[in-house]
N, C-alpha and C positions, 0 to 999 in steps of 0.2 A: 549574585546568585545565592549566596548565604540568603543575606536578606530575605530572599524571595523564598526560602522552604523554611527558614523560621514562620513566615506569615502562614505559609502553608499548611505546615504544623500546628500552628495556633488556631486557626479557623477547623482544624479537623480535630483537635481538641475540647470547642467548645459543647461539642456533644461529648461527654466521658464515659457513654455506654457501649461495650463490645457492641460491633455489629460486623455482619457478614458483605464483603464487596469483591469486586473481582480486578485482578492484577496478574500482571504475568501472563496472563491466559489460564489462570486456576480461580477456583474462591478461595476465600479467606476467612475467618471468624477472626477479627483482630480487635484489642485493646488498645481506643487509646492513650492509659494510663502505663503503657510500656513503650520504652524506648523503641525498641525495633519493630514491632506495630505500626507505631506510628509514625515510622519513615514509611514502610509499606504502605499505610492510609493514606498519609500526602503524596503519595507517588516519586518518593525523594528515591533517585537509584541507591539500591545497597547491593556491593559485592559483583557492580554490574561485569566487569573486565572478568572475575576471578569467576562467575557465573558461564559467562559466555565462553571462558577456557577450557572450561572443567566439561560442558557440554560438548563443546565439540571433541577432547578426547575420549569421552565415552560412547558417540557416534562412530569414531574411527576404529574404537577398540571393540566395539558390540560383546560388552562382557557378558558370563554368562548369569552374574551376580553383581548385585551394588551394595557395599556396605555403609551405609551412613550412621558412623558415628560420631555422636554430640549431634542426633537428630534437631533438634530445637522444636520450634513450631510446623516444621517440615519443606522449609523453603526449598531442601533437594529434593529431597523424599517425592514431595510434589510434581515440580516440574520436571524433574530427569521421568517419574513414572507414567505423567502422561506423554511427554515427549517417546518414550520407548514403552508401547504397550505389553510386550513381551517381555519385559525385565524385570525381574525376583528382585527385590529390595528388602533389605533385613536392617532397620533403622533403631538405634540406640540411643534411648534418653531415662536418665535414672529418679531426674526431680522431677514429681507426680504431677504438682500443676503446668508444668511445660509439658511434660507427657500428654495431658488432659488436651491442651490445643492442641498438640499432634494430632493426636488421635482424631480430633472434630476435623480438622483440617482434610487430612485423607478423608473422612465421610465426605466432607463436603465433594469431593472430586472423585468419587466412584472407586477409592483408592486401600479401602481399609481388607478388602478381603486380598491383595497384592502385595502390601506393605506389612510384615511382618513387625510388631514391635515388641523392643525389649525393654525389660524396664531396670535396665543395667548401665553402671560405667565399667567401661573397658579400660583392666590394667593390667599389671602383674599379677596378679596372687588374688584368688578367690575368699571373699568374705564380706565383712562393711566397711562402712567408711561416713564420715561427717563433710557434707558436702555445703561449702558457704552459698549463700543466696542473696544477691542482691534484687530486693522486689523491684528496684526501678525498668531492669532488664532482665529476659529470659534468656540472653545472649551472657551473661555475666559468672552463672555458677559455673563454683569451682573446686576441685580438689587439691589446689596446690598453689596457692594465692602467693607471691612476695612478698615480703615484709610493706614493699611499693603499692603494690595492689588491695594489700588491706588499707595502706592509708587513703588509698584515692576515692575507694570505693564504698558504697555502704552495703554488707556486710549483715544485713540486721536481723537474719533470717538462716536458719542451719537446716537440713535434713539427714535424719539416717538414710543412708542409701546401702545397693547392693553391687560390690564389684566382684567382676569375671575376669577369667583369659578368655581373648577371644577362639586361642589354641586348642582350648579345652570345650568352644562350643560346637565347633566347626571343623570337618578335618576335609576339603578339596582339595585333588593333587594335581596337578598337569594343567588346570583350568585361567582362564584368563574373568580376572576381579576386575572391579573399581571401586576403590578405597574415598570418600571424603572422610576426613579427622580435623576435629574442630572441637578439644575439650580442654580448651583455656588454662595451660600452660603443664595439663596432666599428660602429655604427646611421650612423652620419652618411656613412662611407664606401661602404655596402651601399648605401645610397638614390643615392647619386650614380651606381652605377653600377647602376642600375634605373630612370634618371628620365625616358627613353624611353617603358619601358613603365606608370609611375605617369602619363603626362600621358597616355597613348592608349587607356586604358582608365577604368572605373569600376570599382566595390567596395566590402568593407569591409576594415578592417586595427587589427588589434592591433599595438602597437611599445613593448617594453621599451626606455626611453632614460634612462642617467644624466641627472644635474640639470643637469650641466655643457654636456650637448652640447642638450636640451629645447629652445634656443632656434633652433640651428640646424634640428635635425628638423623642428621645426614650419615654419619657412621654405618647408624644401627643400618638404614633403609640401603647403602652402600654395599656391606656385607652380606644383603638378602640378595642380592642383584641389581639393584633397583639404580636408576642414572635420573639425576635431574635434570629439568628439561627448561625450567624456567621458575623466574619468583613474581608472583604480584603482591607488593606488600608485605603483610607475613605469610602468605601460602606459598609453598614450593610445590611446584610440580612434577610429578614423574613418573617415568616410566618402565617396564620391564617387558623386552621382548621373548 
């Protein structure tokens, strides 16, 4: 099966021009000179289990809100938006050229005047920050690489960027959320400064978290109210009735 989405890859490579297809049940504008593109263009599953989980508890839950932060190219954003035509989406992505396919993404799919975007990373404490970028993927930038992560990765690309509390953007009380958090391995800082609005509301929540920080996330998200419900991978799942 490797084998077989290598080749798949390669022949969807031999054209190296962005072009627009459809997947999922959405369009796409994809590259494929980036990695996660071009799983997308060869039709190679990504995230399919942790997709399919994350869906159905925001079905069960009918939030009144989705926040997607570490938008990327909008692979939530997207499908939870047309999947739920009534749901406010407020998507966070701070590096401009993933921004950039965000944004085309939702045009593509009728999605841009529903899909709020921000052009911020979500942490603690409001101001900048130098965010690394690996051009191979747009799945890759980072605020908080390990010593590991710089050595595996190439690195070869920085932006100034803009961080927020989410605390300080947002204030719902009593209301039931849905959180995806997917900002490579910056989780522990994002939650601390969201933990306002995680202890005053309920939901469901997907959270990509290194192994290193798992102990703290669970804490923080523990103290909000918040029980886990299940792991695929590195995402934990959970919920707050």
């Amino acid at each position: 099966m490797r084998l077989w989405w290598s080749i798949r890859k390669r022949l969807a490579r031999l054209d190296r021009r962005p072009r627009v297809v459809e997947r999922l049940g959405a369009r796409w504008a994809l590259d494929p000179n980036d990695w996660l593109d071009l799983r997308l263009l060869a039709g190679q599953p990504f995230e399919a289990e942790q997709r399919a989980r994350f869906a159905d508890a925001v079905a069960r839950a009918r939030p009144a809100r989705l926040y997607d932060i570490g938008a990327n190219f909008g692979l939530y954003s997207v499908t939870l938006g047309l999947a739920h035509p009534d749901l406010p989406i407020e998507a966070f992505e701070p590096v401009s050229t993933t921004r950039a396919k965000l944004e085309g993404n939702l045009a593509l799919n009728g999605l841009a005047e529903r899909v709020r975007v921000h052009p911020l990373a979500l942490s603690d404490a409001e101001g900048e920050a130098e965010i690394a970028i690996d051009p191979r993927s747009s799945g890759l930038s980072t605020l908080s690489a390990s010593a590991d992560e710089a050595a595996r990765r190439d690195f070869a690309r920085a932006e100034t960027i803009r961080t927020a509390r989410l605390d300080d953007l947002a204030a719902p009380e009593g209301e039931t959320l849905a959180f995806k958090i997917d900002v490579e391995g910056h989780e522990v800082a994002a939650l601390r400064g969201m933990a306002r609005i995680l202890a005053a509301n309920r939901g469901v929540m997907m959270i990509e978290t290194r192994a290193r920080n798992a102990p703290e996330v669970l804490a923080l998200l523990t103290k909000a109210g918040w029980r886990e419900t299940g792991r695929v991978q590195e995402e934990i799942f959970l919920e707050k009735p």
